[in-house]
C-alpha positions, 0 to 999 in steps of 0.5 A: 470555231466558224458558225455555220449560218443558218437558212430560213424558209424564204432564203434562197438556195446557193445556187439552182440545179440544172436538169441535169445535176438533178437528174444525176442526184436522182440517179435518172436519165435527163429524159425521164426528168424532162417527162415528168416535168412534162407530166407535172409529177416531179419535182417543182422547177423554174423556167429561167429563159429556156432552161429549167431549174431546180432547187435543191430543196424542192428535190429534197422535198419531192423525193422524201414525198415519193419515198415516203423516207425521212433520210433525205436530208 
């Protein structure tokens, strides 16, 4: 039996989401992500140079808000 570790709140994620793997998980077009990045109504992102990332967690955490559902886990 392998033990899964588990992650603490301040861990970081395996990897970053690129915009458009978030806005495929989210079922969207990359350009209504990029216009709520815009507007600063979705989820929390980083700029890593030019490019923003997402972590998983953050888009988690911003659709269960936006949903009012606990299923996205």
């Amino acid at each position: 039996m392998t033990r899964r570790k588990r992650e603490s709140p301040d861990s970081l994620p395996e990897r970053l989401w690129t915009v458009e793997e978030t806005a495929e998980f989210l079922v969207i077009p990359a350009a209504t992500l990029y216009q709520l990045n815009h507007k600063r109504t979705g989820p929390r992102f980083f700029r890593v140079g030019r490019y923003c990332r997402y972590d998983p967690r953050d888009v988690l955490a911003w659709l269960r808000l936006h949903t009012g559902s606990p299923e996205f886990t």
